[in-house]
N, C-alpha and C positions, 0 to 999 in steps of 0.2 A: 749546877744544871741537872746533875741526877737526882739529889734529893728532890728539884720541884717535878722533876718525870716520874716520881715514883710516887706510888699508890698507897705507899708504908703507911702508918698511924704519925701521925704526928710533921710528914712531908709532902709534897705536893702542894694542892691548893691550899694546907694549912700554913704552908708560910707566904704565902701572898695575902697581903695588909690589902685592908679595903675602909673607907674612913670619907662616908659623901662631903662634896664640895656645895654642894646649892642649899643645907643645913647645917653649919658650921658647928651647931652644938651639941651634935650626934656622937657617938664611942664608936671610936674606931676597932675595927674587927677581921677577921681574916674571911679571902673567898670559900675554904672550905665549911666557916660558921654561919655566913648565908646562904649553902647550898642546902646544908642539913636541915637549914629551920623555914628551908620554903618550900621547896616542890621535888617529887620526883618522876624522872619520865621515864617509864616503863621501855618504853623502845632504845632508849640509848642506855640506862643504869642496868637491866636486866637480857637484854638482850632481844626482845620481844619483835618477831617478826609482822612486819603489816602489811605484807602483801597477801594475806588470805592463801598463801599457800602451808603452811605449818602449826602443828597443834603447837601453842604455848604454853598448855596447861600445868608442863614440870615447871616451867621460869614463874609463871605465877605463883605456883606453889610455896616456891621460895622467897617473893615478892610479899607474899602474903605474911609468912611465917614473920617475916623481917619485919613489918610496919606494925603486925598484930601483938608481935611477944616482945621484941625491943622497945623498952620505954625511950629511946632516942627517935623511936621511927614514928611514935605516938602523934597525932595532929597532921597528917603529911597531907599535902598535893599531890593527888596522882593521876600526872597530865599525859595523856594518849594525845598525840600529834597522826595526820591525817595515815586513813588507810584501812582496811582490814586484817582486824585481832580474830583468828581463829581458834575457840576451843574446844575441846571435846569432854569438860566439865566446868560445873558451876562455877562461877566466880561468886565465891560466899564470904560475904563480911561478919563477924562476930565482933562482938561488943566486948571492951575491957571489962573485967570484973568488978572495978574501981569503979562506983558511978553510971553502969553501967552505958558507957559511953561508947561511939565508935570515931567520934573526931578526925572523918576522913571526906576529901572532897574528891571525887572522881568526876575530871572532869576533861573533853576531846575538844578537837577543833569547831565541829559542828556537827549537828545527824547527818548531813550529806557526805562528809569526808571523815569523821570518826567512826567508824561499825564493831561492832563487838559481835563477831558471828559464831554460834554455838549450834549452826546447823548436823556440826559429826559428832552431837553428844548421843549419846544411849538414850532412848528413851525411860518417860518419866525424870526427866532433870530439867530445871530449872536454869534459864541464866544467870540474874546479876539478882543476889538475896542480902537482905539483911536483916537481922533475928531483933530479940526486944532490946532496946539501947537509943541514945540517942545523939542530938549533932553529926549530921552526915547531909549531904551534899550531892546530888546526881545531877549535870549540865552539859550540855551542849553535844552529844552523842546517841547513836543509835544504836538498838538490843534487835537480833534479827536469829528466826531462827530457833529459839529453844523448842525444843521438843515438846513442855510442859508448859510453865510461864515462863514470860518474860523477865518481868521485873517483880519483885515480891518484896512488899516493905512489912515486918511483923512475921520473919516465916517463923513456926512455931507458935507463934504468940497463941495464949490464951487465958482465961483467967484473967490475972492481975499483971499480965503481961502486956506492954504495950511498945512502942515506936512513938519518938514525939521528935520535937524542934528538926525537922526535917526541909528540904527543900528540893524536889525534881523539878527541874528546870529546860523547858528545851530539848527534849527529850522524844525519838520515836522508836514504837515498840512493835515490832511487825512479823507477822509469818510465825505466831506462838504457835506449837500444838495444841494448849489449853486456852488459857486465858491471858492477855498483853499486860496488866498492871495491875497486882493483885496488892490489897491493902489492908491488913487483917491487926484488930485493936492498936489504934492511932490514936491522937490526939495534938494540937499544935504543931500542924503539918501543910504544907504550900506544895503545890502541884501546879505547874503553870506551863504554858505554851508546850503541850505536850500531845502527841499524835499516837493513839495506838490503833492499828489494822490488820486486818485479814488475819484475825486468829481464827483457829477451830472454834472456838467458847466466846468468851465474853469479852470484849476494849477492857474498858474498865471494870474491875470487880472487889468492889466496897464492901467486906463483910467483918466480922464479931461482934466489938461496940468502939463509936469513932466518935469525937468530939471538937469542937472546933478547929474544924477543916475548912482550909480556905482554895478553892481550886479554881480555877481564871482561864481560858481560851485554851481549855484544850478540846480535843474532837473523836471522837470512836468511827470508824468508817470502816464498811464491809468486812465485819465480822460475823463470823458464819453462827454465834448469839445475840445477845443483846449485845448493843455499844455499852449501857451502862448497867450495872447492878449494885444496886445501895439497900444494906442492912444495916440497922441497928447505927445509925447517923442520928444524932442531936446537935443544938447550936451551930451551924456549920452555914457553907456559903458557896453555890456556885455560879461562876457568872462569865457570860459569854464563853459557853460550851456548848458543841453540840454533836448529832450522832444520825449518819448520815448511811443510808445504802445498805442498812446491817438485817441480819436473816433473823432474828426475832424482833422485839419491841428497841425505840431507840433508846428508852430509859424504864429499867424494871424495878419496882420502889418499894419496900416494907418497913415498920418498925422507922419510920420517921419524926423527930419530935424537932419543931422551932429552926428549919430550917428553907431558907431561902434560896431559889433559884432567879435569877435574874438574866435576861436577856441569853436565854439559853434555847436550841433550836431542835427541833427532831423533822430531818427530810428523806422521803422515800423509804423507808423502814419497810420490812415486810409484815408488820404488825403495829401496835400502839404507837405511837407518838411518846407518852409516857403513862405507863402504869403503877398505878396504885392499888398494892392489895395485902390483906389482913388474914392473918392464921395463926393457930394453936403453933406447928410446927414453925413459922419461921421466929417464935418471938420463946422458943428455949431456949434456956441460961439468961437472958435481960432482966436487967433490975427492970421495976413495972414503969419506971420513969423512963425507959427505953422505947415502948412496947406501943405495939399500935401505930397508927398515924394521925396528928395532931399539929396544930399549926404549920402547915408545908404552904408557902406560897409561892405562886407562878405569878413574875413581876414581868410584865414585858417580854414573854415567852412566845416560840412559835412553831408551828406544824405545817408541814406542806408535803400532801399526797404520800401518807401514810395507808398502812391498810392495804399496801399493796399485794401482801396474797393472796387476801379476800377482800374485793371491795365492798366496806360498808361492814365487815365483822368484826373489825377491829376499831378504835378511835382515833380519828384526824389527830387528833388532841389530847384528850384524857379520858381515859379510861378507869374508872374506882368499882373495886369489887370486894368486898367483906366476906369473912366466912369466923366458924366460930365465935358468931359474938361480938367481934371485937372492930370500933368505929373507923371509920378516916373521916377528917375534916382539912380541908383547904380551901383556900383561894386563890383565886383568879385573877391577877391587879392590869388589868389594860392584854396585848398578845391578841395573835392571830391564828385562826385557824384556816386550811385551804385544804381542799379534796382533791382527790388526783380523779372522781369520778363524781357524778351527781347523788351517788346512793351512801358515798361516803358520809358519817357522821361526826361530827364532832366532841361530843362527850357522850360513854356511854357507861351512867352512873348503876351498881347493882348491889341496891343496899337488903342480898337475900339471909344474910344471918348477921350484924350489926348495921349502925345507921351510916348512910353515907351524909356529909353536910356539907354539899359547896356552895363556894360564894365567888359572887360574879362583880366585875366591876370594870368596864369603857372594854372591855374582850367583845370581839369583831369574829364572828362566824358563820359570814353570810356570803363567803364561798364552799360553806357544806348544806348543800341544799336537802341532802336530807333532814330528818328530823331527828334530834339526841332522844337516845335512846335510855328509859328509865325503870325502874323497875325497883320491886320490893320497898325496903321503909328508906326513903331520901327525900332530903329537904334541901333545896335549893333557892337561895338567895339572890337576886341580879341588881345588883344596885345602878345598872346601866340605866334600865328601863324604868327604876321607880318614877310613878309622876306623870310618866308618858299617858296620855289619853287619847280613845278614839271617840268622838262625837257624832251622832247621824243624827237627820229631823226628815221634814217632811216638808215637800213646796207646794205641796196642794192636797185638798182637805181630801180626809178619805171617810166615805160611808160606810155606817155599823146598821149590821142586819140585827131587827132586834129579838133580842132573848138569845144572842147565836154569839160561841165566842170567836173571835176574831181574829185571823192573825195582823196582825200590824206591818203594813205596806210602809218601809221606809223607802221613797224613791227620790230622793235628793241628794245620794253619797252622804260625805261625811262634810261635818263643819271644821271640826279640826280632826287632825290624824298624827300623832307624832310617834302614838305608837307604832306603825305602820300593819294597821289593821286593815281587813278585806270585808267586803257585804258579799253573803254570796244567800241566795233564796230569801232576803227581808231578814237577815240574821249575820250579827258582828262575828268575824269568822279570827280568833286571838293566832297571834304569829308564833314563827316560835322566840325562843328564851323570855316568854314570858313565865312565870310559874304561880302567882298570885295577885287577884284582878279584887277590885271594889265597884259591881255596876249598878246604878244611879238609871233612875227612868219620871218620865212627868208625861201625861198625857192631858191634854184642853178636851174636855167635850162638851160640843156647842149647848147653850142656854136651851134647858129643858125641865121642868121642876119632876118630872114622873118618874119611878122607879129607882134603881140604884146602877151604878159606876163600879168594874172591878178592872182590876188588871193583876195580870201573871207574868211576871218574866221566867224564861225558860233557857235551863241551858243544854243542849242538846236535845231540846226537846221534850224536856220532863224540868218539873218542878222541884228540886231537892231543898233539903234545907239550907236556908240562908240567905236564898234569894228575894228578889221583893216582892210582895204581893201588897193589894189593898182596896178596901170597897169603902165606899161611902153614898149614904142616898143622896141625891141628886139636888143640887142646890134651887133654891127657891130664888135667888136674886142675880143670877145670869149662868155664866160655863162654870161646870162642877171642872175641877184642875186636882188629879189624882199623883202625888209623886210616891218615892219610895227607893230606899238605898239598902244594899247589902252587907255582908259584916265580910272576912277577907275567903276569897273562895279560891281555890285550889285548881288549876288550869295546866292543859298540853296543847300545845300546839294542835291546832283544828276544832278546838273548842268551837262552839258558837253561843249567842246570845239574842235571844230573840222576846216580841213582846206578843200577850196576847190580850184583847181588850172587850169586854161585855158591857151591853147596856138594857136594859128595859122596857126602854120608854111609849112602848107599843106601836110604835115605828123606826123607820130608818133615822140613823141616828149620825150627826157629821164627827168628828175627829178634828179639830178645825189645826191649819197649817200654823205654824209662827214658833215663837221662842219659849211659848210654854209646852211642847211637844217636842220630845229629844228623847235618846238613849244611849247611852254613856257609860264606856268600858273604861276602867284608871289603872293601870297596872302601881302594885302595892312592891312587888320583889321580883 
């Protein structure tokens, strides 16, 4: 009986046999060789206080030394049962030498009843860190409190220094000094059902160079910067995430390449929705394959009432601005945008030193009754809209004064409208996300052999190039019938389109009604 009470090497639980019954063809082994090779719990093996009244930081110390420098303590489980862990320093993981590996799961009951609080640390510290190395494990607990960051995967890291096979799980990171989950050169790393809030700085913050990352339902909420900040991300994936109530942008984005947001959401932000932007400064040290923004697509993405510092200065939606040169292109695949006021806008594209290039496709933004705002060199795509047309004619003939040119009285609305285009003064008035139209015009004028037939379509009221024009003398064997189409012309919301029509014939001249008389906007992109 004393040997099994005793602690000694080689008594206690070492000699109690353990050998499962409902696998009959298992090696039988003793309780102290399955204690060793499964888990350790910090509150009962080390002594660790969880009522949040006591710094832990010496039992840690020792906790650490043991799992990090004992190859016996190598691969451990270390299970925090419910409560608050008070410390007044980091809780810092370093990586074996060997592989540089950290082969450690830390893992609590859950964020509500696990807390890791390092609210009595000294400022500029850091909670829970882990430096370049990899296999490691963070689940089902909460970081509260650091001074600094919260949680930092890659501290140190730079260079050829990286963090991979990782997995944060379950996870909330709340009340940082700085920033709540910082992640600096990563690769092959899972971030999932994770909550970080009300930091001084930034939820999340994504920076050096990171590569297939895969991050799933986590959320940024009332952080006093952005919920998200993403540098220097290629091949990566986030989906159903979003960034809610936070004092800058809900997601701030640089140095993007081939990565995917899916069903991800920015609501009441006091700025962007999501930003997109391009610089000299943030794209140093990146291989050129890093650099810029390039295939980023918003799949089923959403805004609602962003912009709330300023209404209308910020984007519902998306926001892209270039500088130094250097491009952004993305897409747009379906998502919603919504204003929290009628001046709000939805995208506001600023292509004033490289180009901006969006493309649109079934994206719904006609709860921002403003109009997107554009500027400098952008090309904008909508493949929503392609195809749509709006069609007007005339139900009853109209007279031409002659020698005088005309304007053309369309008073019949339209025949077809799917564009959802407007007439406003005898002139098709283009809505918005329109951004390139192909317009088509035919005018009948009644049987008159004298003189000649012209017509001008106008858009805004001047004739630029590309639009149609055309004369021809005046047919001899009934109505001269003048058409003419456009080659692809460049349009903003409030465009107009109007026609203007001359004849000769040394008098008043009819315009006659019917189906050879029509004006015809096609949206192209």
């Amino acid at each position: 009986m004393a040997d099994l009470a005793s602690t000694a090497p080689g008594k206690g639980a070492s000699l109690v046999g353990i050998k499962r019954t409902d696998l009959p063809s298992t090696v039988a082994s003793t309780l102290a060789a399955m204690v060793n090779a499964d888990i350790i719990v910090p509150a009962r093996d080390y002594g660790f206080d969880n009522t949040g009244a006591t710094d832990n930081s010496a039992k840690l110390a020792i906790m650490l030394a043991d799992i990090q420098t004992n190859v016996n303590g190598r691969g451990r489980r270390i299970r925090l049962g419910a409560g608050t862990y008070k410390f007044n320093t980091t809780w810092a993981f370093s990586s074996y030498a060997a592989g540089l590996v950290h082969n450690i799961i830390l893992e609590g009951d859950s964020p509500a009843s696990t807390i890791l609080d390092f609210s009595g640390c000294p400022a500029g510290t850091d909670g829970l860190t882990f430096n370049l190395g990899t296999h490691f494990i963070v689940k089902n607990l909460s970081i509260a409190s650091a001074p600094r960051d919260g949680l930092v995967i890659g501290l140190g890291n730079s260079g050829s220094n990286y963090c991979n096979l990782f997995l944060v799980d379950n996870v909330i990171v709340q009340s940082s000094g700085r920033d709540g989950l910082v992640l600096v050169n990563a690769y092959l790393g899972t971030i999932r059902d994770c909550l970080s809030r009300n930091s001084g700085g930034v939820g999340f913050n994504f920076k050096g160079f990171s590569t297939s990352l895969h991050v799933s339902r986590c959320d940024a909420q009332t952080n006093t910067g952005a919920g998200w900040s993403l540098n220097a991300i290629i091949y990566s994936e986030f989906s159903a995430c979003g960034a809610d109530s936070n004092g800058q942008q809900g997601w701030a984005m640089s140095n993007m390449q081939s990565v995917q947001f899916t069903a991800c959401g920015a609501e009441s932000n006091q700025k962007d929705a999501f930003q997109l932007t391009t610089s000299d400064a943030s794209a140093v040290g990146l291989p050129t394959q890093a650099q810029d923004i390039h295939g980023v697509v918003f799949s089923g993405c959403y805004g609602l009432s962003n912009s709330a510092a300023s209404a209308g200065t910020y984007a519902s939606f998306i926001t892209a601005a270039t500088s130094n040169s250097r491009p952004i292109d993305f897409k747009i695949l379906g998502g919603n945008a919504y204003g929290g006021t009628v001046s709000d806008r939805a995208l506001i594209l600023a292509g004033s030193s490289g180009q901006v290039t969006c493309h649109k496709d079934m994206f719904n933004d006609a709860g921002c009754t403003a109009a997107d705002s554009v500027t400098g060199t952008v090309e904008v795509a909508n493949a929503t809209v392609s195809g749509r047309r709006a069609i007007t004619y005339m139900s009853s003939s109209q007279s031409l004064t002659n020698n005088t040119m005309t304007l053309q009285v369309w008073n019949a609305a339209f025949n077809t409208n799917d564009l959802g285009a407007t007439l406003a003064s005898n002139a098709i008035v283009v809505p918005r996300g329109v951004n390139k139209v192909r317009v088509s015009v035919s005018l009948d004028f009644a049987a008159n052999a004298t003189g000649v037939r012209q017509l001008f379509v106008m858009k805004n009221g001047s004739t630029p190039y590309g639009v149609p024009t055309a004369q021809m003398n005046a047919s001899s064997g009934g109505d001269t019938t003048l058409t003419g189409s456009s080659t692809a012309i460049s349009v903003v919301a409030g465009d107009t389109f109007s026609v203007q029509a001359y004849q000769n014939s040394g008098g008043a001249l009819n315009l006659t009604a019917g189906a050879a008389t029509w004006l015809a906007v096609e949206a192209i992109n």
